[in-house]
VEXSE-529493 format. One record per residue (C-alpha): residue in one letter; x, y, z. Coordinates in pm, 1 decimal. Example, Ala and Ser with C-alpha at 12.3 -4.5 7.8 and 13.67 -1.06 7.14 Angstrom:
<pts>
  rest      east     north        up
     A    1230.0    -450.0     780.0
     S    1367.0    -106.0     714.0
</pts>
This chain:
<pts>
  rest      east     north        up
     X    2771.2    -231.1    1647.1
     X    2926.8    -518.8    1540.3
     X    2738.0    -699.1    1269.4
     X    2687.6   -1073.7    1393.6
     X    2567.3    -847.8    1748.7
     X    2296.0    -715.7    1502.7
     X    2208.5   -1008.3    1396.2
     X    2165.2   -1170.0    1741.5
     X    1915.7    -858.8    1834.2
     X    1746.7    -922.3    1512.8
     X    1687.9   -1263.4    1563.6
     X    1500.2   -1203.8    1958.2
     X    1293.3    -934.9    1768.2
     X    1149.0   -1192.1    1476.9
     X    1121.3   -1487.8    1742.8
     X     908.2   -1211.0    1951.1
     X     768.2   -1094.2    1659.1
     X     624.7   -1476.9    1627.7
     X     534.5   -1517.6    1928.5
     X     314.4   -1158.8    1937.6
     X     113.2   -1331.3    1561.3
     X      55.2   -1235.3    1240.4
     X    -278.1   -1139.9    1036.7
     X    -110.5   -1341.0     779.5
     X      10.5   -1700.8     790.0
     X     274.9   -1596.7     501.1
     X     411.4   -1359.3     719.7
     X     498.4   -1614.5    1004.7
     X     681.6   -1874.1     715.6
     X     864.7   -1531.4     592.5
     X     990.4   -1467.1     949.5
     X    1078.9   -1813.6    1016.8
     X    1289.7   -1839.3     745.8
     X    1458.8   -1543.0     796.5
     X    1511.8   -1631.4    1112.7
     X    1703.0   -1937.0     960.8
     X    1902.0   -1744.7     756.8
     X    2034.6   -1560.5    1054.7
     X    2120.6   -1938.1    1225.4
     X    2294.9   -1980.2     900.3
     X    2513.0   -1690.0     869.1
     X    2617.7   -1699.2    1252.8
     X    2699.4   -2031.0    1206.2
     X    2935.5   -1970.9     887.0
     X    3056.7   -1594.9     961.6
     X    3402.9   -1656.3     947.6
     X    3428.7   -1857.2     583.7
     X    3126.6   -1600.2     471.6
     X    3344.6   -1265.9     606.2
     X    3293.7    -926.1     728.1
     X    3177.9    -759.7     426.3
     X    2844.8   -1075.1     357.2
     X    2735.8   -1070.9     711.2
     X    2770.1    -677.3     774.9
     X    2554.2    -646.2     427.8
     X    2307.9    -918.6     499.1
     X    2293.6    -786.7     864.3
     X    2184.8    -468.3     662.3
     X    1939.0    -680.2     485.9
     X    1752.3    -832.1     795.0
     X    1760.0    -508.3     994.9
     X    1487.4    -310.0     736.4
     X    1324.8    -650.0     718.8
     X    1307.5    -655.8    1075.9
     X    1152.1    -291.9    1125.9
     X     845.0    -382.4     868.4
     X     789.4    -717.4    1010.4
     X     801.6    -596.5    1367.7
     X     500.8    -331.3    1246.8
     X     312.5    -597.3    1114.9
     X     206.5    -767.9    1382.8
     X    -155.5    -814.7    1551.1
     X     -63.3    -542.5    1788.2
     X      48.2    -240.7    1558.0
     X    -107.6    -363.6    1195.8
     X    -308.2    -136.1     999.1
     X    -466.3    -470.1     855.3
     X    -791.9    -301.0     696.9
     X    -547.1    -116.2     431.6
     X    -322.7    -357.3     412.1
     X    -561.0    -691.0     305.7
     X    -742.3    -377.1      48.7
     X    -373.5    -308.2    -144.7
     X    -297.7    -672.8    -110.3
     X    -650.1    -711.4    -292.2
     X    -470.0    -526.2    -553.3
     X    -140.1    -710.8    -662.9
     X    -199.7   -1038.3    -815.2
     X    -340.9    -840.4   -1048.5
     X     -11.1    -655.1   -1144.8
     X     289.6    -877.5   -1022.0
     X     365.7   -1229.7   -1122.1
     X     571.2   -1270.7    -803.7
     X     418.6   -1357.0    -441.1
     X     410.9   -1028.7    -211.5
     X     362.0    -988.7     149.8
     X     268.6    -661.6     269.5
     X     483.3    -571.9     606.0
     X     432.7    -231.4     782.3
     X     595.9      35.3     984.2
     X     397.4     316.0    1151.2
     X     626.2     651.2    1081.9
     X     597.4     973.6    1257.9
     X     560.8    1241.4    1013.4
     X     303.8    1248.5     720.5
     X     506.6     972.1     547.5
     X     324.7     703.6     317.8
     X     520.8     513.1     105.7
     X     512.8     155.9     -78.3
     X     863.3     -15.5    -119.2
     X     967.4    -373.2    -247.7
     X    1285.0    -480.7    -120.0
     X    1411.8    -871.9    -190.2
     X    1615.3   -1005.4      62.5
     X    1602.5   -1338.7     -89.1
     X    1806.7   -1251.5    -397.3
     X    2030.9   -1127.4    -172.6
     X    2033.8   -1470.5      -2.4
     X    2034.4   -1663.8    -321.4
     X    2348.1   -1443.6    -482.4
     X    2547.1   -1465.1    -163.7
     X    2461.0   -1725.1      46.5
     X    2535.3   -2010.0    -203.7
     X    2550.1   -2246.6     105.4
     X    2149.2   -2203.2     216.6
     X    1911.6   -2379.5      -1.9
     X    1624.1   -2145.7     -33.5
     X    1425.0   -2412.1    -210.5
     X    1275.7   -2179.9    -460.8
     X    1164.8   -1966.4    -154.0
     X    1150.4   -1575.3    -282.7
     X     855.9   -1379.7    -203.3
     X     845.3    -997.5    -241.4
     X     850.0    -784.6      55.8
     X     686.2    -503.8      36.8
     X     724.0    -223.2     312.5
     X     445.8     -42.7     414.8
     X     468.5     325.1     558.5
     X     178.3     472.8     724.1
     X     158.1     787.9    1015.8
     X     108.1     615.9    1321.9
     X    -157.9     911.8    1373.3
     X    -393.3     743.2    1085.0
     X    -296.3     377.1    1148.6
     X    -632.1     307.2    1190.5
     X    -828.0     590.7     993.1
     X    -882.1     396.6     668.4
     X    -978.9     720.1     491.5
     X    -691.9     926.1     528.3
     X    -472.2     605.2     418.8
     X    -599.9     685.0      60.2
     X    -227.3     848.6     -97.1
     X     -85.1     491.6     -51.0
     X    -311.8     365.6    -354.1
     X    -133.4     640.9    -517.9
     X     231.6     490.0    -374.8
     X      95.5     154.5    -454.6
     X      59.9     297.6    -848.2
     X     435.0     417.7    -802.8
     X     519.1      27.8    -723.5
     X     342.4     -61.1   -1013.0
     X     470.5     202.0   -1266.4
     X     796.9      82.9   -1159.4
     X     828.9    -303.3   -1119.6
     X     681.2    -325.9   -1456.5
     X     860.3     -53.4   -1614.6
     X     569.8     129.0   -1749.8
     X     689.0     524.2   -1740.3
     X    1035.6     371.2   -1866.9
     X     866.2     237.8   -2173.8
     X     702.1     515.6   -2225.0
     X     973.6     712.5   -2242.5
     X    1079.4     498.3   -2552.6
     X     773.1     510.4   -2721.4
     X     706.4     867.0   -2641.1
     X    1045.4    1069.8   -2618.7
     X    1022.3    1347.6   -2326.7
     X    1105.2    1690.5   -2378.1
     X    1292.3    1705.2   -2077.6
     X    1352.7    1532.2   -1733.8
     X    1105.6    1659.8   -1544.0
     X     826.1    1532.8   -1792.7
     X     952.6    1159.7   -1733.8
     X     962.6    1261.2   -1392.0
     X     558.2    1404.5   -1404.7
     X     444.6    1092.7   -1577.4
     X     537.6     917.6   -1266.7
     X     329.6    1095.0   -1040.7
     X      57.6    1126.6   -1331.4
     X      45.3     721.2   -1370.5
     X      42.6     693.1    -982.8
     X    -289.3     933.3    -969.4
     X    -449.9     763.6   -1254.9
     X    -406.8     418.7   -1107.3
     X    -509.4     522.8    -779.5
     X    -774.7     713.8    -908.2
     X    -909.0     392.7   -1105.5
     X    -932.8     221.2    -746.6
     X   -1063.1     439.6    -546.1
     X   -1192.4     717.6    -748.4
     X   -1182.1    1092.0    -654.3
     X   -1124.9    1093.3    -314.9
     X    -764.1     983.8    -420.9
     X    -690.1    1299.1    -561.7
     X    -912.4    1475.0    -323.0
     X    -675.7    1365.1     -55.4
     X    -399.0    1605.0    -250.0
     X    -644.4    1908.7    -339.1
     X    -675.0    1925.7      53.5
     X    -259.6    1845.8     149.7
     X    -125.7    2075.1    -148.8
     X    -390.6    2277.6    -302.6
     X    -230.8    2537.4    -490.6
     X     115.3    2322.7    -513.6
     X     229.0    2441.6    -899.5
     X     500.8    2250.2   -1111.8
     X     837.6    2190.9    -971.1
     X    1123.3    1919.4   -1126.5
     X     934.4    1644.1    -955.8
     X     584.3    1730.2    -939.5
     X     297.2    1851.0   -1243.7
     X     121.9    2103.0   -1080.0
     X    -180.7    2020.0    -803.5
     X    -410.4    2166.0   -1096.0
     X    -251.7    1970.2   -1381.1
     X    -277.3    1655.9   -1153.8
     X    -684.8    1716.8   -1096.2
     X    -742.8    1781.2   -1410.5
     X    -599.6    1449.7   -1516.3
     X    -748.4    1229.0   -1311.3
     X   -1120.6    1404.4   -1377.8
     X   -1012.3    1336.7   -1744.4
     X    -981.8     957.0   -1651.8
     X   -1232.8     943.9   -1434.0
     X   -1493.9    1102.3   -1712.8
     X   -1396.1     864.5   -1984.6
     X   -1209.2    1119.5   -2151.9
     X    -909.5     976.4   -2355.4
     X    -692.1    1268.3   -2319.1
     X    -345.4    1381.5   -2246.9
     X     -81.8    1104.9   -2144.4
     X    -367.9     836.4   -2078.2
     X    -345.4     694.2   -2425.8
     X      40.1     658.1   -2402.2
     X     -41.6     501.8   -2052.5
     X    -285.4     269.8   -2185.2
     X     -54.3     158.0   -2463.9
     X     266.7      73.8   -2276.3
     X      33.0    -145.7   -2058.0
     X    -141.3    -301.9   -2387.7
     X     284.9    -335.2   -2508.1
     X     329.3    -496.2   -2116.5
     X      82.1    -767.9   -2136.8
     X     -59.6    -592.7   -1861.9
     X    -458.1    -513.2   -1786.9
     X    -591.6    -125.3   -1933.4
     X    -633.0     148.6   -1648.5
     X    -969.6     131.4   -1588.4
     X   -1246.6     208.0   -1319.1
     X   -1215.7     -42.9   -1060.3
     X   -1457.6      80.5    -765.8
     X   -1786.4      79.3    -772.0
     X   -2000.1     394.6    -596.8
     X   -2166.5     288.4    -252.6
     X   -2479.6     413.7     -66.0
     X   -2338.6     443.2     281.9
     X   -2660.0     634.9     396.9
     X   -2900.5     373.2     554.8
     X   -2574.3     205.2     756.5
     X   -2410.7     472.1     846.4
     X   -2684.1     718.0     930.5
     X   -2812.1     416.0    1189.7
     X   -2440.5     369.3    1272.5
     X   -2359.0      22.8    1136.7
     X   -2137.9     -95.0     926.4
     X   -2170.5    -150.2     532.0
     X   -2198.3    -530.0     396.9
     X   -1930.0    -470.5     103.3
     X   -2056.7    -772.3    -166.4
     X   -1759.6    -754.5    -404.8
     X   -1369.8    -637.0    -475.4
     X   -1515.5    -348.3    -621.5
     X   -1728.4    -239.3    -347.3
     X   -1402.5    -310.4    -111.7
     X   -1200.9     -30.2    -305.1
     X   -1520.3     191.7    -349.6
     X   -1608.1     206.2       6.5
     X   -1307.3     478.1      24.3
     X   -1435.0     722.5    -208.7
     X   -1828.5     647.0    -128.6
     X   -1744.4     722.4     296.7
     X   -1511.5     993.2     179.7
     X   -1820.5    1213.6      26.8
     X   -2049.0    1036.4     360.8
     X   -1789.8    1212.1     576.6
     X   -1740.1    1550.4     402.7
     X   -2143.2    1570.6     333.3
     X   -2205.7    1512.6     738.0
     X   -1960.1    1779.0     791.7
     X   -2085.7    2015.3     607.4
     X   -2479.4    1972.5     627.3
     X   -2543.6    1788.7     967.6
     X   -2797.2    1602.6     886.4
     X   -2912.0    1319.4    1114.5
     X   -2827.9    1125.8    1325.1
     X   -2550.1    1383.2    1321.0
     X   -2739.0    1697.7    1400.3
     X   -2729.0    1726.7    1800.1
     X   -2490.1    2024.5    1917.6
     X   -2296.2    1747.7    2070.8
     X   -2166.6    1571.5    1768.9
     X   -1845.0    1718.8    1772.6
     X   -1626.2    1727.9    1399.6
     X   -1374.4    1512.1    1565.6
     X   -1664.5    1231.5    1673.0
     X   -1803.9    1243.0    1325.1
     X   -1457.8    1193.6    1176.0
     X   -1424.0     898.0    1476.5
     X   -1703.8     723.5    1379.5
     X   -1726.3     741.6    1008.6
     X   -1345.8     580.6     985.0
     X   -1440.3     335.6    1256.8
     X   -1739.4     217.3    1035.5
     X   -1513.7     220.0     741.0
     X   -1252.3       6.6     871.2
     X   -1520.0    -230.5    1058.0
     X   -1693.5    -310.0     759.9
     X   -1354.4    -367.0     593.0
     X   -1271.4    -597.8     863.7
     X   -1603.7    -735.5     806.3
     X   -1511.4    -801.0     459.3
     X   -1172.5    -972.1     537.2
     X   -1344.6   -1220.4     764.2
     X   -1587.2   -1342.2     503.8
     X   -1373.8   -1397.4     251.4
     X   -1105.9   -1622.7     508.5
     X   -1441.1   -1763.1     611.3
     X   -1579.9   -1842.6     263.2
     X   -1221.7   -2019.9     168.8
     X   -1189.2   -2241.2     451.3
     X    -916.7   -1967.9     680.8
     X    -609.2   -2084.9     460.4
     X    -328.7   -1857.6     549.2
</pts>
């Protein structure tokens, strides 16, 4: 396809994508300004050339697909406004969360920064000091809306993290590695402690139940090594890599791993089926680990409300991650509420 074609198709997709609405007001100025980058290059395509508009075509295309997933319609918005709850805490830079629902039982967390691409070679569009961060979202379109079994993208959100602040990359300075695939493990060990300092157990739960017996390959410490870590953490035990962790962040200017959550009683909502008035950031992460146990413990014991032969394992699971993601909606609400709905 030829690349100002692309570009055309692109452009219908964001102007539907506007007219379809956003969650988030940031998301609309993102897509109209891409949308004016687009004008731009069609209009100057022959003193810009082939190889600027196919890249930048290239560009708005991946933009396109995250944006288009973001919308009212498809958004997972419960996970999304909890990991955007996350950020200003780690990045100096403005991020907007975009999402696209994939098919397989792939969750992943990627910045991309189409505006440097703009600013380096588009020297003719004034960007204004426009440059947010977008970050693409990827969660199973099967658990889209089943808050609990979102949980691995804290872990990909600790991955985003590790690397936009170079944390595992300074450590590897302070703290030569004996080989590759240690550098390689501390990734994956910083991405379970951080997620693990959100949302507590269930974050590594989620693995002991994908991979349980996984051991050590090139990329991966073993499912065991990985458990035992993150219990370490989670314990207050200052063991292993968590010190060299701690002090690359202290070297970073950045805020120590610490526990971030806070435990809920889910009991007297859920067991009358309502949802859960969450009170603070902390209680907005802990709700995942706190329903996590509610759901496993009704599965297993049966108590009531849950007791009648006709309360099926897959209503249970229904309902739990209904009330989970309702009172995170719940939560959302509030908060635009409390500060006046500014976008």
């Amino acid at each position: 396809m030829r690349p100002n074609v692309d570009l055309f198709l692109i452009r219908d997709s964001l102007r539907e994508c506007q007219e379809t609405t956003y969650f988030s007001g940031k998301l609309h100025t993102f897509t109209a300004r891409l949308i004016e980058v687009i004008d731009h290059v069609l209009q100057n395509e022959q003193s810009l050339g082939p190889d600027i508009v196919r890249a930048f075509a290239s560009h708005a295309l991946s933009a396109n697909r995250y944006l288009a997933g973001s919308t009212t319609k498809e958004s997972p918005y419960e996970i999304e406004y909890c990991l955007q709850a996350v950020i200003p805490k780690w990045s100096k830079r403005d991020c907007l969360i975009t999402t696209a629902l994939t098919d397989e039982r792939d969750f992943h967390f990627r910045p991309t920064d189409p505006w440097a691409f703009v600013k380096a070679a588009l020297p003719g569009y004034a960007t204004s000091g426009f440059d947010p961060l977008l970050v693409q979202l990827g969660v199973p379109r099967v658990y889209s809306h089943k808050p609990l079994f979102c949980v691995p993208l804290y872990h990909e959100l600790g991955h985003f993290v590790d690397i936009s602040n170079g944390v595992t990359n300074l450590s590897s300075l302070i703290q030569r590695p004996n080989s590759a695939w240690e550098l390689q493990h501390r990734l994956e060990h910083f991405a379970d402690i951080f997620a693990a300092a959100y949302i507590g157990r269930c974050s590594i739960r989620a693995l002991e139940m994908i991979a349980p017996n996984n051991p050590t390959t090139t990329t991966h410490p073993s499912t065991a090594d990985r458990v035992a870590l993150v219990e370490d953490f989670l314990a207050g035990r200052n063991t292993g890599i968590i010190p060299l962790f701690q002090a690359c962040l202290q070297q970073l200017g950045l805020p120590p791993l610490q526990i971030e959550h806070v435990a809920l009683n889910l009991d007297p909502a859920f067991d009358d089926i309502r949802t859960h008035s969450i009170t603070s950031k902390g209680e907005l992460h802990g709700i995942f680990n706190s329903a996590w146990v509610y759901l496993e413990n009704t599965l297993d014991n049966r108590s009531a409300p849950w007791i009648a032969p006709s309360s099926t394992t897959a209503d249970i699971e229904r309902v739990v991650n209904d009330l989970t993601e309702k009172s995170i909606r719940n939560a959302s609400i509030k908060e635009r509420w409390e500060s006046g709905a500014t976008p």
